[in-house]
C-alpha positions in Angstrom: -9.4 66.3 -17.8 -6.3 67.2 -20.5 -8.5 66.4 -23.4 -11.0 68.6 -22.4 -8.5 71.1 -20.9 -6.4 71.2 -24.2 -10.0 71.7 -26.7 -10.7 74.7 -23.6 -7.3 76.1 -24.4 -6.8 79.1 -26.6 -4.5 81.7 -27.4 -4.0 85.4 -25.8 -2.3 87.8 -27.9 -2.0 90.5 -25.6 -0.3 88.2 -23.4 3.0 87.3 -25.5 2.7 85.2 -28.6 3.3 82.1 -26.5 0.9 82.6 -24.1 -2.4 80.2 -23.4 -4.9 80.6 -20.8 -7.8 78.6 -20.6 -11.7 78.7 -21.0 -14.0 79.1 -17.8 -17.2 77.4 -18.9 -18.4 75.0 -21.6 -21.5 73.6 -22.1 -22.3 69.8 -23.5 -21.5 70.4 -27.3 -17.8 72.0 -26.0 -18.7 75.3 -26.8 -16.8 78.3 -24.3 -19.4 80.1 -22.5 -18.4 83.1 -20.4 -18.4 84.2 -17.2 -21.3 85.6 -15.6 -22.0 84.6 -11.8 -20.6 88.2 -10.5 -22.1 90.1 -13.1 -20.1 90.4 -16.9 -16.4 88.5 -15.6 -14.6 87.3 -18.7 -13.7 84.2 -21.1 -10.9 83.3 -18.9 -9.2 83.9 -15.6 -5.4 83.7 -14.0 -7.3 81.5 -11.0 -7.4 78.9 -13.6 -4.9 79.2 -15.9 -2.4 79.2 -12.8 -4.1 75.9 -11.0 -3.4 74.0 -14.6 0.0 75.6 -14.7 0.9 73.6 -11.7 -0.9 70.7 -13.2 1.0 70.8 -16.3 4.1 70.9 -14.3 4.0 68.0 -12.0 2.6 66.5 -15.5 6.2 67.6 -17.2 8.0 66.5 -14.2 7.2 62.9 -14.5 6.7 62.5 -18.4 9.1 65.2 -19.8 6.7 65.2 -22.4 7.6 68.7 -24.9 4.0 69.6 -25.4 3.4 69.1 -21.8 6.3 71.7 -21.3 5.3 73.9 -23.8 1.5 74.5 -22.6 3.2 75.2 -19.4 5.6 78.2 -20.3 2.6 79.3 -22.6 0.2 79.2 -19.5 3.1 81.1 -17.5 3.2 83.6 -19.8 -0.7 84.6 -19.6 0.0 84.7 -15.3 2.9 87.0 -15.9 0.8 88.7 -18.4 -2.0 89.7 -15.7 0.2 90.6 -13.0 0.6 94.3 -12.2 3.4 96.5 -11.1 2.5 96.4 -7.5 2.8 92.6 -7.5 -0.7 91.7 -7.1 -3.3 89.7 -10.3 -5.9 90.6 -12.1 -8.0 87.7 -13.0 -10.3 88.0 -15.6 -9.5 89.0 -19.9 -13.0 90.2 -21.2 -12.1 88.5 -24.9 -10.1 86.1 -26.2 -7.6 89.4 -27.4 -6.6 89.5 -24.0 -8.3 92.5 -22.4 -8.0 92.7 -19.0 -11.2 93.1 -16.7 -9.6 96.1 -13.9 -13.2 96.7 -12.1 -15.8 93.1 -12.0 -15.3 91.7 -8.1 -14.2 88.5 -9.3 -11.0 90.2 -10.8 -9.9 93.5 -8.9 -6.4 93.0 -7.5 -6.2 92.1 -3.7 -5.6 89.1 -1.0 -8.1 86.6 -3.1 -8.1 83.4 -4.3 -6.5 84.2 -7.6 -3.4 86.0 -6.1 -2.7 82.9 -4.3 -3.3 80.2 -6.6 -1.1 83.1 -9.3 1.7 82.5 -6.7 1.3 79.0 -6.7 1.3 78.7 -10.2 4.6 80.8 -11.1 6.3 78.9 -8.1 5.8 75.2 -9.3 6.9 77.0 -12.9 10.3 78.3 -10.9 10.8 75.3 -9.1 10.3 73.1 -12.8 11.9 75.2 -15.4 14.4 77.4 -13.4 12.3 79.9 -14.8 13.5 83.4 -13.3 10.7 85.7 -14.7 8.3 82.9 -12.3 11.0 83.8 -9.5 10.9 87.5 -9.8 7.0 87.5 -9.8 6.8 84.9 -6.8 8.9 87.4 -4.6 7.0 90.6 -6.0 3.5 88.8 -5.1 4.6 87.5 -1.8 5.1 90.8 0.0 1.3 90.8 -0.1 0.3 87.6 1.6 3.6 87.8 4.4 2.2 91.3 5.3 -1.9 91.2 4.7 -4.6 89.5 6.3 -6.5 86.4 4.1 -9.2 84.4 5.3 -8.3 81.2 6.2 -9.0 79.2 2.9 -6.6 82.0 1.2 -4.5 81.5 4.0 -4.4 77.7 3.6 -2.7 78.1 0.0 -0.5 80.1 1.0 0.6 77.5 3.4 0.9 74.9 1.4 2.9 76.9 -1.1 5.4 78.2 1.8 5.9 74.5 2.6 6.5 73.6 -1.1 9.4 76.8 -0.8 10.9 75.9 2.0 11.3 72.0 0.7 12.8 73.4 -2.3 15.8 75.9 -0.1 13.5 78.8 0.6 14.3 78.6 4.3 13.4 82.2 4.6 9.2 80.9 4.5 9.7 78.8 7.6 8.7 81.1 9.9 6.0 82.6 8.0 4.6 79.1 7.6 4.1 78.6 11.0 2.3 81.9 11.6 -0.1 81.0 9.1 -0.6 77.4 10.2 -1.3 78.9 13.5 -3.5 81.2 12.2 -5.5 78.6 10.3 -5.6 76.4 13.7 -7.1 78.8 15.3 -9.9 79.6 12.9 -12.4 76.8 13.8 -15.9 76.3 15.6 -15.4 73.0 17.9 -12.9 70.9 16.4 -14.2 71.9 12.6 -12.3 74.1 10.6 -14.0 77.2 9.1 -13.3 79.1 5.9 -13.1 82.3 7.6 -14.1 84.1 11.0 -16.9 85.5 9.7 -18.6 81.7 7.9 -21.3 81.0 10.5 -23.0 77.0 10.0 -20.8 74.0 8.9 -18.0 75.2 6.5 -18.5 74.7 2.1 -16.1 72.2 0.8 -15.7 74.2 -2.1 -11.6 75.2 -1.8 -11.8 73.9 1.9 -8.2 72.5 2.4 -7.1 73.5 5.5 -7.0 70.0 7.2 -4.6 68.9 4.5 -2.8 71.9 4.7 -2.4 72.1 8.6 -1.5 68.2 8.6 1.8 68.9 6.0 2.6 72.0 8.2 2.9 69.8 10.8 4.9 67.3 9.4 7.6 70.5 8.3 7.2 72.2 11.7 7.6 69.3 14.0 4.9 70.3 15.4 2.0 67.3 16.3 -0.5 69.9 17.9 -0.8 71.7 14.1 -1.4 67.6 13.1 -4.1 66.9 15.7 -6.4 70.1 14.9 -6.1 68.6 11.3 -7.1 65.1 12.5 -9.7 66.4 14.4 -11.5 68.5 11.9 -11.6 66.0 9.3 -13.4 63.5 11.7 -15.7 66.1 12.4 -16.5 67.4 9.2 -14.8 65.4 6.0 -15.3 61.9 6.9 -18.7 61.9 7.8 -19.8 63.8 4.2 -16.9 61.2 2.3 -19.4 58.1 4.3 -22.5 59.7 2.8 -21.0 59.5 -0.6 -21.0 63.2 -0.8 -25.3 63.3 -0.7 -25.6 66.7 -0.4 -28.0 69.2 -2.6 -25.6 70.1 -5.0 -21.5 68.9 -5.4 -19.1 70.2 -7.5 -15.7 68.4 -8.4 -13.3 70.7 -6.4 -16.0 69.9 -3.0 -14.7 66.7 -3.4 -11.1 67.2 -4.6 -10.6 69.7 -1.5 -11.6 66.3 0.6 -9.1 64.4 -1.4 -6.2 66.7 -1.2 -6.2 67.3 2.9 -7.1 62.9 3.0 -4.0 62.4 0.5 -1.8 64.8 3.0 -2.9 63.3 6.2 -1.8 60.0 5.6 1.2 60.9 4.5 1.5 63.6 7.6 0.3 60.3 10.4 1.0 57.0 8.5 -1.6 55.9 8.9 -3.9 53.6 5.7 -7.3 54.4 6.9 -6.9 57.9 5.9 -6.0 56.4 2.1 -8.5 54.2 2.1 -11.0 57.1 2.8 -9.4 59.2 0.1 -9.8 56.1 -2.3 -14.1 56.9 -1.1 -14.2 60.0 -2.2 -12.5 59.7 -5.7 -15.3 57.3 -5.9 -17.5 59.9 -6.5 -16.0 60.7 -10.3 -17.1 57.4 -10.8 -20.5 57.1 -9.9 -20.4 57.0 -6.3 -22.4 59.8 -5.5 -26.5 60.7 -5.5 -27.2 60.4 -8.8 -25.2 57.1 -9.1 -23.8 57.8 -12.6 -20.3 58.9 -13.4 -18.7 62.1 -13.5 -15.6 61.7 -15.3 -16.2 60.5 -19.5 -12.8 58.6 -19.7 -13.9 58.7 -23.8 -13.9 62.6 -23.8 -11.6 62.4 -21.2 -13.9 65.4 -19.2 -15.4 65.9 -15.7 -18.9 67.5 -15.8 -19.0 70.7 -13.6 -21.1 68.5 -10.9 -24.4 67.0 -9.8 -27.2 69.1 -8.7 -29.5 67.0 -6.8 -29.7 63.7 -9.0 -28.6 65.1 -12.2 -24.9 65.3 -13.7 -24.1 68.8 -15.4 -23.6 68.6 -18.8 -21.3 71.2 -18.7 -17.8 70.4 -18.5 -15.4 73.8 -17.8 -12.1 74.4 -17.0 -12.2 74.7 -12.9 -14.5 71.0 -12.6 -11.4 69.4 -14.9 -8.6 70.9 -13.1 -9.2 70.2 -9.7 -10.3 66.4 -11.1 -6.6 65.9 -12.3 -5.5 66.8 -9.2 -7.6 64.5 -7.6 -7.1 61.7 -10.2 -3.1 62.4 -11.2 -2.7 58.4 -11.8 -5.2 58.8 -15.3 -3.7 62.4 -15.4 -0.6 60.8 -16.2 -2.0 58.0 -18.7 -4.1 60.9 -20.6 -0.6 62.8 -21.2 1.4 59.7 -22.0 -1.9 58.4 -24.7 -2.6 62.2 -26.5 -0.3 63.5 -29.1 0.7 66.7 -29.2 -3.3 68.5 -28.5 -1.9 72.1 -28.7 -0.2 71.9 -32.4 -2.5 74.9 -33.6 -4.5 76.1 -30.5 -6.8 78.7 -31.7 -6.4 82.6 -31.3 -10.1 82.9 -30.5 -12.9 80.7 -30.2 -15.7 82.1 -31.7 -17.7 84.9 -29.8 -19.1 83.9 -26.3 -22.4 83.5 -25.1 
């Protein structure tokens, strides 16, 4: 996870000369691979470098480590880096100079994954460092989500980051909050929650957090019908896949992290330990309870291989798997920051050229 995170770190020139952003893909021998699934995408992206920005920060918060704070301002400075004038992100750089990709699929500016997690990311770097540059992003960015339509696993960050604003004063969000969480309620097939109108067949679990989301929009709303459509989905659809250890064709760390998130949040959202205990199943799965009964996570490379495809573990380990895995895992998260020294002294400018 930060081992692996800090060797897939590297710098961006074109983004300030403190700013970092992260490798997409590596393969076994650690080597950066780029990204191809969408046709030519990039070496690195603003979806990831903004999810391990607000990694590194809940990091900082608790260990006030200085090179935990220091990756963090130089990841901020990459998401700043990508946003443009209109407030929305690019995602993708096409090298490690920092070249931004303006036309691939996976990086055009709209109401996308990478927008929200970008506003995620410069919020938790606001709500850290005081940091106003984050601020004055945040607001430009959020005219976009509080006035276009997302589908519902967008949707379902943006929820969760109104609920972090309006916990820290931004009163302004509550409202908004509870539009979305009512749009995300009513999004479903049955009882399950889907991904979007349009997903026909039971929903991925890849970025599927709308359970957990709903269930701590309840808790800030007051409102226990939001918490029972979130209690009612994950019986129908997380608990039964968390049972079967996760045995499904392929998995990849953030299906099973999305089920941990929404189990840590309804616990906490109802009180009640059998949700805990279920989250406590599904981490299992990083350490070999899964299909191909091996481990996930290499606690001596400190990485999480990109998943299991059938009964085989990737060997690749990339930035997305290890991210959502700290998440997931925050306890060794914490005990990795506390054991490394300082694994960004000399971070290189580029990496070599990419597959």
């Amino acid at each position: 996870m930060l081992p692996q995170l800090a060797r897939l770190t590297r710098r961006v020139p074109a983004g300030g000369s403190d700013a970092l952003a992260v490798a997409v893909y590596a393969d076994a021998t650690g080597r950066s691979r780029v990204a191809r699934e969408s046709g030519f995408e990039g070496v690195a992206c603003v979806d990831d470098a903004a999810r391990l920005l607000d990694v590194v920060c809940d990091v900082w918060t608790v260990t006030r480590i200085e090179w935990v704070e220091r990756w963090a301002r130089g990841l901020l400075s990459f998401v700043l880096s990508m946003q443009e004038s209109d407030g929305r992100w690019l995602n993708f750089i096409t090298n490690w100079e920092g070249d931004r990709n303006r036309k691939g699929i996976t990086s055009e500016t709209g109401e996308n994954f990478w927008h929200a997690r970008a506003l995620a990311g410069v919020a938790s770097a606001w709500i850290t460092f005081g940091d106003e540059r984050a601020r004055d992003a945040l607001w430009l960015g959020l005219d976009h989500a509080l006035t276009k339509p997302a589908p519902a696993d967008v949707r379902a960050i943006h929820l969760e980051l109104a609920g972090r604003l309006v916990a820290a004063g931004t009163t302004e969000l509550r409202e908004p909050a509870r539009r979305w969480a009512e749009e995300l309620a009513a999004c479903r097939s049955g009882d399950v929650l889907k991904n979007s109108d349009e997903e026909v067949g039971s929903p991925h679990l890849w970025a599927h957090i709308q359970e957990g989301a709903l269930a701590a929009a309840a808790s800030l709303l007051e409102d226990p019908v939001l918490l029972d459509v979130a209690v009612r989905s994950a019986e129908a659809l997380v608990i039964p896949v968390v049972n079967g250890g996760f045995a499904m064709p392929a998995v990849t760390p953030y299906d099973v992290a999305s089920c941990v998130w929404s189990l840590d949040r309804l616990q906490t959202a109802t009180g009640d330990e059998r949700w805990g205990a279920i989250a406590t199943q599904a981490r299992a799965w990083f350490d070999g309870r899964n299909p191909a009964r091996s481990p996930v996570f290499d606690p001596r490379r400190g990485s999480v291989a990109d998943g299991i495809d059938g009964m085989r573990v990737s060997g690749n380990s990339g930035a997305e798997a290890n991210i959502v895995a700290a998440i997931a895992l925050f306890p060794r998260t914490l005990e990795q920051a506390r054991a490394l020294a300082d694994p960004l002294e000399s971070p290189p400018t580029d990496p070599g050229p990419p597959d």
